[in-house]
VMD Tcl script that draws the C-alpha trace (Angstrom):
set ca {
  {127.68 83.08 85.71}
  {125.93 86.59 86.75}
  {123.36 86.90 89.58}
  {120.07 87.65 88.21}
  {120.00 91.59 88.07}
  {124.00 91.71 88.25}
  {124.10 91.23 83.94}
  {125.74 94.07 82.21}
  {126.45 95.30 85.73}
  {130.15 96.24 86.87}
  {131.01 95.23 90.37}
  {130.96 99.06 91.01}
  {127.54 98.97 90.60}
  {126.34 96.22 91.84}
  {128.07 96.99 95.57}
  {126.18 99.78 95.22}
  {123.22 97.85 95.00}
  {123.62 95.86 97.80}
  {124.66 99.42 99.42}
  {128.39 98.88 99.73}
  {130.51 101.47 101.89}
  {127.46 102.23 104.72}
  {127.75 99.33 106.72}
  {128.42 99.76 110.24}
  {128.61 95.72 110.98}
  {129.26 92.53 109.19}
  {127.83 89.92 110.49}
  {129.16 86.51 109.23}
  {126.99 83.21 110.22}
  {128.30 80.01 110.06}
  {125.61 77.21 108.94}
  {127.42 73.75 109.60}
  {127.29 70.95 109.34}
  {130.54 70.82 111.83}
  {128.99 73.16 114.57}
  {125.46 72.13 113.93}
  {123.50 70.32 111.51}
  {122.69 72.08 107.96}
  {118.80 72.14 108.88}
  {119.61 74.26 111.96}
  {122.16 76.82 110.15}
  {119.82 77.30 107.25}
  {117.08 77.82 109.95}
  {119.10 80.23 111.87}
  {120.43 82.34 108.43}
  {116.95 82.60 107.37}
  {115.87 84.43 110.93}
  {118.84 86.52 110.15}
  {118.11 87.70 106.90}
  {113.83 88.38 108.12}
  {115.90 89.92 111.03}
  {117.89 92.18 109.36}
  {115.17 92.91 106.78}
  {112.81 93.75 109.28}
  {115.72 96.53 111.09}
  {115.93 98.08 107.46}
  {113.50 96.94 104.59}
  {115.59 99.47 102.36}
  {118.78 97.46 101.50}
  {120.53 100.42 100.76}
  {119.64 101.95 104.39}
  {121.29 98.88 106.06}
  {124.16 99.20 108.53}
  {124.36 95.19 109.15}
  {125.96 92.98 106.25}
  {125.63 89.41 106.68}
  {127.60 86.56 104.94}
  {126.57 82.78 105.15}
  {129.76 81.15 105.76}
  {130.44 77.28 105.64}
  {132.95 76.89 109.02}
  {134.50 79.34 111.03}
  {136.72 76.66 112.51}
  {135.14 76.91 116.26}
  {132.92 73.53 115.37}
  {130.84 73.17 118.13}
  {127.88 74.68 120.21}
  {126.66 76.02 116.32}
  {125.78 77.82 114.80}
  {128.51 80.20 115.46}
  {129.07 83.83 114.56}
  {131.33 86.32 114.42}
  {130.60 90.07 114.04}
  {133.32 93.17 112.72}
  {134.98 95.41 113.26}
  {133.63 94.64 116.51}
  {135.47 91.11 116.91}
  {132.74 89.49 118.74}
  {132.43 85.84 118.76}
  {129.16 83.68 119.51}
  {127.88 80.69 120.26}
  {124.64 78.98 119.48}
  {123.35 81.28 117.04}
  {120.00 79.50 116.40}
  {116.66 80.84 114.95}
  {115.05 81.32 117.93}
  {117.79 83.64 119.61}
  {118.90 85.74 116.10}
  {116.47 88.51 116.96}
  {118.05 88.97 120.70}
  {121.33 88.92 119.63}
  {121.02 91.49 116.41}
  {119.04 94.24 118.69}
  {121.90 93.74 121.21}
  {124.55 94.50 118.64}
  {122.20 96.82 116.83}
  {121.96 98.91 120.47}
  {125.97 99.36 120.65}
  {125.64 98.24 124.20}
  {129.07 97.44 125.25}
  {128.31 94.61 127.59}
  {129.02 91.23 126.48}
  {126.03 89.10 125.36}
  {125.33 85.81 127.16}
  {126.45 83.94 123.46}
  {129.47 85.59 123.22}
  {132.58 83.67 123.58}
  {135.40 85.23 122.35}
  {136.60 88.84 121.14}
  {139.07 89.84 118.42}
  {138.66 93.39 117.44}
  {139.76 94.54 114.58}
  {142.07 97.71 114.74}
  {142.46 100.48 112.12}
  {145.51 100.80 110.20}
  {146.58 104.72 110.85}
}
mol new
graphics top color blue
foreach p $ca { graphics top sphere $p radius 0.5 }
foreach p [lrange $ca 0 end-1] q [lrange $ca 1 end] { graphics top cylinder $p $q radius 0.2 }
display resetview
């Protein structure tokens, strides 16, 4: 069943509605109930999305995507995140620390953020 304002669309089009092909990030949340309970998640995914909305009100201007995602297998000190291509892995991603962690990963600084845990990078295929 369509998305409202995806009928008639191709998929073509509709990534390029949700501006498809400029991101720089994507940001993938994890909202419980293993890592933390689903109030909490859904609290901290709805500070991301004002978050990111407030970094780029234009959708298509964006350079953060963000998924909701149901585990991410590291069930404990939730919410937990993980960001690419940078690899980054953090814990207790809650409401009231979203906006501290996206202006450190919006910034590019290199150090690692008091949240993170782990790192994966993700390497280019040549």
């Amino acid at each position: 069943m369509a998305k409202a304002g995806h009928e008639g669309k191709s998929l073509t089009e509709i990534a390029g509605l949700y501006g498809i092909g400029q991101y720089e990030t994507h940001f993938f949340l994890c909202t419980g109930p293993d890592c933390c309970t689903p109030e909490v998640g859904d609290a901290a995914w709805i500070a991301l999305k004002a978050k990111i909305k407030a970094l780029y009100p234009r959708m298509r201007e964006a350079k953060i995507y963000r998924t909701k995602v149901g585990c991410l297998r590291m069930c404990q000190e939730g919410p937990t995140a993980l960001c690419y291509p940078q690899g980054k892995w953090y814990r207790g991603v809650t409401a009231d620390k979203i906006d501290d962690l996206i202006d450190h990963i919006h910034s590019g600084n290199p150090q690692p953020h008091p949240q993170e845990f782990a790192v994966n990078p993700l390497s280019r295929s040549k």
